[in-house]
C-alpha positions as a printed Julia matrix, in Angstrom:
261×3 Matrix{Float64}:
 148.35  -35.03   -93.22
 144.91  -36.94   -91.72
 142.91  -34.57   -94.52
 145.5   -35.89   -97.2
 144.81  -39.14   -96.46
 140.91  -38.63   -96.53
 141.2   -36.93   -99.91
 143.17  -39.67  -101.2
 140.65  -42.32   -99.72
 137.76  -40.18  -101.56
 139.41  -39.86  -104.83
 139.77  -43.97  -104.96
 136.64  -44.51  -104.16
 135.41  -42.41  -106.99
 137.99  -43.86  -108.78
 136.66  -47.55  -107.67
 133.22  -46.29  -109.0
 134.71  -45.54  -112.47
 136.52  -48.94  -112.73
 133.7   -50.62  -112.07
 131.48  -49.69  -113.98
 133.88  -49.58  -117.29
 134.7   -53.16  -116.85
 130.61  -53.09  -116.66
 129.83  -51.71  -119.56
 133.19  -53.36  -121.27
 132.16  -56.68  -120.87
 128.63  -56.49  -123.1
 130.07  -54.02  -125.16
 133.08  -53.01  -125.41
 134.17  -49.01  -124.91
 135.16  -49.06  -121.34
 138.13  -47.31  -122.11
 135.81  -44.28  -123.07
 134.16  -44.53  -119.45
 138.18  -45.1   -117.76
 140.21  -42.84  -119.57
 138.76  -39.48  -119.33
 137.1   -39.75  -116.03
 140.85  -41.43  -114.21
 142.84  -38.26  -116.62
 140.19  -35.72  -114.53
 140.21  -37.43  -111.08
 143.99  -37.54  -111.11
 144.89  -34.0   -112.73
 148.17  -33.89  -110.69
 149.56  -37.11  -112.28
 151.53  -37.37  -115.59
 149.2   -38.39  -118.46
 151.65  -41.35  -119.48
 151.6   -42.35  -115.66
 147.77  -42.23  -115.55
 147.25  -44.43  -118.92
 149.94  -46.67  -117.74
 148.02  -47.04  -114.36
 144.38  -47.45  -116.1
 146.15  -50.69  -118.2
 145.86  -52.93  -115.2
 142.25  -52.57  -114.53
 141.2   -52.92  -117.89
 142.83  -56.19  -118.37
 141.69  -57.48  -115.1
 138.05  -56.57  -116.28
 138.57  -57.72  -119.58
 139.94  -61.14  -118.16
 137.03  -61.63  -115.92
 134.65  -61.11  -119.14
 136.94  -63.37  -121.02
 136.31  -66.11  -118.25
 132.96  -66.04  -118.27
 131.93  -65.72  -122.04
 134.56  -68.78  -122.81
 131.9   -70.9   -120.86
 129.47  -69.88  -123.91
 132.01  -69.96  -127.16
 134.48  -72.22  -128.4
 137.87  -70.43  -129.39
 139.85  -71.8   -132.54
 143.22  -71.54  -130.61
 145.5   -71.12  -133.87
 142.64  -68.73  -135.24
 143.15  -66.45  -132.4
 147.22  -66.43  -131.78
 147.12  -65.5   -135.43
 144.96  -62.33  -134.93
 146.39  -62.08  -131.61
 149.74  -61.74  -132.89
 148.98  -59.54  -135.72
 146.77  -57.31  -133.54
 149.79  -56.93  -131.12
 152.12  -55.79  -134.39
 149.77  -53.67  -136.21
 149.23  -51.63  -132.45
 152.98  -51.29  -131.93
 152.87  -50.01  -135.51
 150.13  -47.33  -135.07
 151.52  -46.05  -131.72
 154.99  -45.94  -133.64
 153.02  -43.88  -136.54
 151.33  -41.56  -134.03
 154.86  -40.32  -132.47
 155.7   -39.39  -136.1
 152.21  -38.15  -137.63
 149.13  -36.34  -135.46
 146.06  -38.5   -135.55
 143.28  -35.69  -135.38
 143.0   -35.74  -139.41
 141.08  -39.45  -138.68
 138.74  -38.13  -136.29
 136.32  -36.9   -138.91
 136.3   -40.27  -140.89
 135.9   -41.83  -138.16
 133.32  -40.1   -136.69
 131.2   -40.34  -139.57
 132.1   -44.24  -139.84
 130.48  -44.81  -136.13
 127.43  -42.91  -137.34
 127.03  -45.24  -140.76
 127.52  -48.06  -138.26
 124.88  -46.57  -135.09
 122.23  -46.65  -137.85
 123.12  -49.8   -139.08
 123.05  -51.29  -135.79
 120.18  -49.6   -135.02
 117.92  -50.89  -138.07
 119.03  -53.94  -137.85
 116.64  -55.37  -135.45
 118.56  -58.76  -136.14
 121.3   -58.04  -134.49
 121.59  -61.06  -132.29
 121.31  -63.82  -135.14
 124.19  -64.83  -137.68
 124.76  -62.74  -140.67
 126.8   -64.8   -142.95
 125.48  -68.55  -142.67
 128.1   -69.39  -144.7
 131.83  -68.36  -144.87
 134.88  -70.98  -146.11
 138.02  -71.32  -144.11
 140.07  -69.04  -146.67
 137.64  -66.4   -146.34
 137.42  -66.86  -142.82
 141.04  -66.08  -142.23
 140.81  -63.28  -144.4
 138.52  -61.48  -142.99
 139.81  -62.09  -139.09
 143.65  -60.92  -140.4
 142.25  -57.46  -142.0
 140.4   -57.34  -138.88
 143.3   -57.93  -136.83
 145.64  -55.5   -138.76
 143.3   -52.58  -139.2
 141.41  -52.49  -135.8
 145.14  -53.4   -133.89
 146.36  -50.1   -135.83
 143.36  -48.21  -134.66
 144.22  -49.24  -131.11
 147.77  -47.92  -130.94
 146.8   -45.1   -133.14
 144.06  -43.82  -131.46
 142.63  -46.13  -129.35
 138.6   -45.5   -128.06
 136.33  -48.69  -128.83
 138.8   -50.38  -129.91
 136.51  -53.78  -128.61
 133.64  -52.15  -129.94
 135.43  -52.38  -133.48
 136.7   -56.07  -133.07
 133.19  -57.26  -132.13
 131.24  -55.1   -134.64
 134.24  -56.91  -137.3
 133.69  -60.36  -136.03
 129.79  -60.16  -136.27
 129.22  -58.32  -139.27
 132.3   -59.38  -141.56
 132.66  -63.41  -139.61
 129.38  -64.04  -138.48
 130.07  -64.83  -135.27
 126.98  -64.64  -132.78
 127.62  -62.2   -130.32
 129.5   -64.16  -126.92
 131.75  -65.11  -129.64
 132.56  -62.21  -130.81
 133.14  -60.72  -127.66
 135.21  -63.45  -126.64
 138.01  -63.01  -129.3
 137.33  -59.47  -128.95
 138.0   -59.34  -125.49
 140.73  -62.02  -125.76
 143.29  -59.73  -128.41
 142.58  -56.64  -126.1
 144.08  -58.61  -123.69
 147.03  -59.21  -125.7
 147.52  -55.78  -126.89
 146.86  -54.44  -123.01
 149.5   -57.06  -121.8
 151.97  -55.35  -124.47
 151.4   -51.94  -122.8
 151.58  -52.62  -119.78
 155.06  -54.02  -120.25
 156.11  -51.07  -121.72
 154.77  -49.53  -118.72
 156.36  -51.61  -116.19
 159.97  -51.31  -117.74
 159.31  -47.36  -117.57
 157.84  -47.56  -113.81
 155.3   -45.37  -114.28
 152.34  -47.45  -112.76
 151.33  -45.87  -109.26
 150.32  -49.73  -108.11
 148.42  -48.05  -104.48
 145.84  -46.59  -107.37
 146.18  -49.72  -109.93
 145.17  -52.13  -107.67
 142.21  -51.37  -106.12
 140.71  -49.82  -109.55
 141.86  -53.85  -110.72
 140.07  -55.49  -108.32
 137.03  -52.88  -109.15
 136.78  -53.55  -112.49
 137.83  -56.94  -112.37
 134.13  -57.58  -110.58
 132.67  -54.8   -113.01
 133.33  -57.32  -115.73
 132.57  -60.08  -114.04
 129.14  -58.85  -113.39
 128.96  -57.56  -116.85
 129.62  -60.74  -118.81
 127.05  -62.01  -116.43
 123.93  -59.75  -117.19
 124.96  -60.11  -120.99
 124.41  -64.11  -120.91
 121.24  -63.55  -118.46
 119.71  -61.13  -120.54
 120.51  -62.95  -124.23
 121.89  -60.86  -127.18
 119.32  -58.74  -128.18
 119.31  -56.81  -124.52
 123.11  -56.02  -125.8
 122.16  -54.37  -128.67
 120.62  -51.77  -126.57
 124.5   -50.97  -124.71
 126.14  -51.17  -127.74
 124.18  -48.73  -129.4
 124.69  -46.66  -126.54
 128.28  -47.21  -126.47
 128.45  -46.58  -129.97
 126.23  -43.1   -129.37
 128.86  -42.32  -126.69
 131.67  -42.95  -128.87
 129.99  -40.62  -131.32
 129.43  -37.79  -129.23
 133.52  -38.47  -127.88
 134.88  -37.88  -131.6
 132.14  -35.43  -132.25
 133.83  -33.14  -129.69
 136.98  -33.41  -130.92
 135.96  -32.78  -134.25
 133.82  -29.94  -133.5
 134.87  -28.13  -130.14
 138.63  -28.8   -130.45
């Protein structure tokens, strides 16, 4: 029983580790979920799947609404802007995960994996990456571009899911023009919306194991905190650097699956 209870105590600590830094890395980039997901699905082999992703929702919002908090100091939001991609997000998710009970997703893992490498080496030659694209963008095209955002991204997330933040912010920069803490702040803002929609599901199942939830929460929660925190100290162009690695990562993720599976 006392050796039970030390293996437990080992495997959240690890676990702690894991949370942390994905709400790290999450909060100047985006892709935590590719940091959470696989390592909480191998340090918790004897659990359900659905339990495990329905346990790994409530750390990623708490790290996502620590980032949220802190890049909100840096950005103004256009409330009506975001409830509208917010909302859209949330419907175009439900729709994907509805779509992937009917259809298998691993057709779009080799478009997509040659999407993120188009994108790494666009990323990577532009050496600009922390200045405004578009200087100039009207209202109608504005909300153009944020709703296909919104509908094709929030169907990526319930679809398949990985970088899903890494696609809003690379969306809002490139396509918007948004500087970076902006981009990350709506970013960060609809995951939390989608996130809050699974986790409902979630709840009214009961499949959240809350002794494993809530310390991983309160993990990540600072991992994102401290995250958002080295992103404003260090300025935009430092971020370039993570997200090229998360995008690398992401890469090497879909690569696998292409490849090896």
């Amino acid at each position: 029983m006392f050796l039970d209870y030390i293996m437990e105590l080992d495997i959240l600590f690890y676990l702690g580790i894991v949370a942390f830094c994905a709400g790290f890395i999450d909060a100047i980039a985006g892709g935590g979920g590719l940091i959470q997901t696989p390592l909480g699905l191998a340090l918790l082999p004897q659990i359900p799947v659905s339990s495990v992703i329905g346990t790994l929702k409530i750390p990623a919002f708490s790290g996502t609404a620590m980032a949220v908090k802190q890049y909100l100091k840096k950005s103004k939001v256009n409330w009506g802007f975001f409830l509208i991609l917010a909302s859209l997000s949330f419907g175009s998710a439900f729709l994907g995960s509805y779509v992937l009970t009917v259809v298998n997703n691993d057709f779009m893992k080799p478009l997509l994996f040659a999407i993120l490498i188009v994108l790494w080496g666009f990323t990577y030659i532009k050496k600009d990456f922390s200045r405004i694209f578009i200087t100039q963008i009207s209202t109608r095209q504005k909300y153009i571009w944020g709703i296909l955002i919104a509908l094709l991204v929030g169907f990526y997330d319930g679809f398949i899911g990985p970088a899903t933040g890494t696609f809003f912010i690379m969306g809002f920069i490139f396509l918007l023009g948004f500087d970076f803490f902006k981009a990350s702040a709506y970013a960060k803002m609809i995951n939390l919306a989608t996130n809050f929609g699974s986790i409902c599901l979630f709840l009214l199942k009961g499949t959240i194991i809350w002794k494993v939830a809530i310390p991983m929460a309160i993990c990540n929660g600072l991992g994102g905190y401290c995250g958002a925190k080295m992103a404003i100290l260090k300025g935009q162009q430092w971020v370039r650097y993570i997200f090229l690695f998360i995008m690398f990562v992401a890469i090497c993720r879909f690569g696998y699956e292409v490849w090896f599976k």
